[in-house]
C-alpha positions in Angstrom: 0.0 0.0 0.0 1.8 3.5 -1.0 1.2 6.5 1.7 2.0 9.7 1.0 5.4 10.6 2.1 5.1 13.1 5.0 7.4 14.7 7.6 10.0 12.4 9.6 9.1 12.5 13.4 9.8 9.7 16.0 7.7 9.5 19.4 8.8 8.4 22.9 5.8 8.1 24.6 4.6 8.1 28.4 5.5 5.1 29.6 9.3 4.7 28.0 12.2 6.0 30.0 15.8 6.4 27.9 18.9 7.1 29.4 21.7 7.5 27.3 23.0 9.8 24.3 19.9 9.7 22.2 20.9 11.2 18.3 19.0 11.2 15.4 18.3 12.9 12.0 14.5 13.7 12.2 12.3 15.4 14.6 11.2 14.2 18.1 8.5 14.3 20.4 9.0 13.3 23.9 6.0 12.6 26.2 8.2 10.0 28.1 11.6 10.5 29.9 15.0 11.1 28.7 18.2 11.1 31.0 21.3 11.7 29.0 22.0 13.7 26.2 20.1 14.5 23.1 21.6 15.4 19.7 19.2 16.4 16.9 21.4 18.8 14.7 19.0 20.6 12.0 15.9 19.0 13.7 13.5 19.5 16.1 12.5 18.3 19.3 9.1 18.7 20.9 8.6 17.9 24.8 5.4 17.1 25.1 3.2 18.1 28.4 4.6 14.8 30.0 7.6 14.7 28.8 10.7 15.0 31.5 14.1 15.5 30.0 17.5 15.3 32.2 19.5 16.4 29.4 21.5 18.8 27.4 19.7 19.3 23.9 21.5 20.2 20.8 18.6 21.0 18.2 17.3 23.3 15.2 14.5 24.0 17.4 13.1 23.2 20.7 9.3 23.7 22.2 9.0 22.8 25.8 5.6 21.8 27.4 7.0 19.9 29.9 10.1 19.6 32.3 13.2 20.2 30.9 16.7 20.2 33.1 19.5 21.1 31.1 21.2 23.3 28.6 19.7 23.6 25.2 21.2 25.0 22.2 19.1 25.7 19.1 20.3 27.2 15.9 16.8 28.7 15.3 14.9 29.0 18.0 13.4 27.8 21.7 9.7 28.0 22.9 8.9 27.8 26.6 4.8 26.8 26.3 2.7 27.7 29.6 3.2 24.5 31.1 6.9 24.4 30.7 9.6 23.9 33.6 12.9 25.0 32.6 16.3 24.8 34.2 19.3 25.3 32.2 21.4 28.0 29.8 19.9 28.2 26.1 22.0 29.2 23.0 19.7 30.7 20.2 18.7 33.0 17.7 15.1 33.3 18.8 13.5 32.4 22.1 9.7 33.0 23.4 8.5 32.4 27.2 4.4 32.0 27.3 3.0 33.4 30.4 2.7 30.9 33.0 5.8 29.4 32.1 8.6 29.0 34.5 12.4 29.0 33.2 15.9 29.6 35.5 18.8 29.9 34.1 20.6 32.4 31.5 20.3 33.7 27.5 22.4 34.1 25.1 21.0 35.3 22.0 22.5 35.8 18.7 22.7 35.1 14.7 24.9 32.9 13.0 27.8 34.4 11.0 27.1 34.8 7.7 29.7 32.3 6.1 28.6 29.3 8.4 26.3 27.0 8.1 23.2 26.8 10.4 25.0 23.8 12.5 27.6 26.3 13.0 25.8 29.1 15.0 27.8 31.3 17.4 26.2 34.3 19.6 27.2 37.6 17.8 26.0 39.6 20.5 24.7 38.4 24.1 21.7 39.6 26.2 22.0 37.4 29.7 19.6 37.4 32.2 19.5 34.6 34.9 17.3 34.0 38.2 14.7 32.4 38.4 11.4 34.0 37.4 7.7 33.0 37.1 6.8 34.6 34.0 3.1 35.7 34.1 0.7 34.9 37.3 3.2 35.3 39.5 1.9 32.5 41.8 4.6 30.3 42.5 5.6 27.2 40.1 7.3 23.9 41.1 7.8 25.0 44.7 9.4 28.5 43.7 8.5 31.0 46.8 6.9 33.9 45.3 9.5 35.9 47.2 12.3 34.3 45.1 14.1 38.2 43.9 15.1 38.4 40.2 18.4 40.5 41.4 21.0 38.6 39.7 21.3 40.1 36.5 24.7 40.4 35.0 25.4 42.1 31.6 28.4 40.6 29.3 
């Protein structure tokens, strides 16, 4: 039987637990776990509302919807969705925070030179910001007192 060719994706679902350097050449989606490392140079990786990743993430692009402990660096661009719990430094071009969403760590944003190749991105300028912050309601997420200051911003 022929089926149209679609887009590449692979799927970890709930119940699977890796740990290990996961690499691949299409995109993921992760509503599982991941311990380890994950390589996915000029793809994408999706973490899915249940998805928890204890991992550094090298990527095209990266949407988090669930919990997410490591660095990640995306050539393109990272998306922290409402649900998302974030802990870790992120290397991109392009990053947006949904309200609700909780991230720590810092930012370095920048675009690729232009003589490399996408794989080959490296921050031109840097904007930094670290602390940990509750982006939106303000309540507290993932046991973050409401009182936790966002005083410990450094420029480079």
């Amino acid at each position: 039987m022929d089926t149209p060719k679609t887009a590449e994706f692979a799927h970890i679902g709930k119940s699977l637990i890796v740990k290990g350097e996961l690499t691949g050449s299409e995109d993921l989606y992760v509503d599982g776990q991941v311990e380890g490392s994950i390589d996915l140079q000029g793809n994408n990786l999706t973490v899915g509302p249940n998805g928890q990743i204890r991992a550094n993430v090298n990527a095209k692009g990266v949407i988090v919807q669930g919990k997410l402990e490591g660095n990640i660096h995306a050539t393109e661009r990272v998306d922290f969705r409402k649900s998302a719990i974030a802990v870790g430094d992120v290397i991109t071009q392009r990053v947006a925070i949904e309200d609700g969403a909780y991230f720590k760590g810092k930012v370095d944003i920048g675009k690729p030179e232009p003589s490399s190749t996408k794989s080959d991105f490296k921050p031109e300028r840097s904007s930094v910001a670290s602390g940990a912050a509750a982006v939106g309601t303000g309540s507290p997420i993932a046991g973050v007192g409401s009182k936790t200051p966002v005083t410990d911003t450094k420029k480079v």
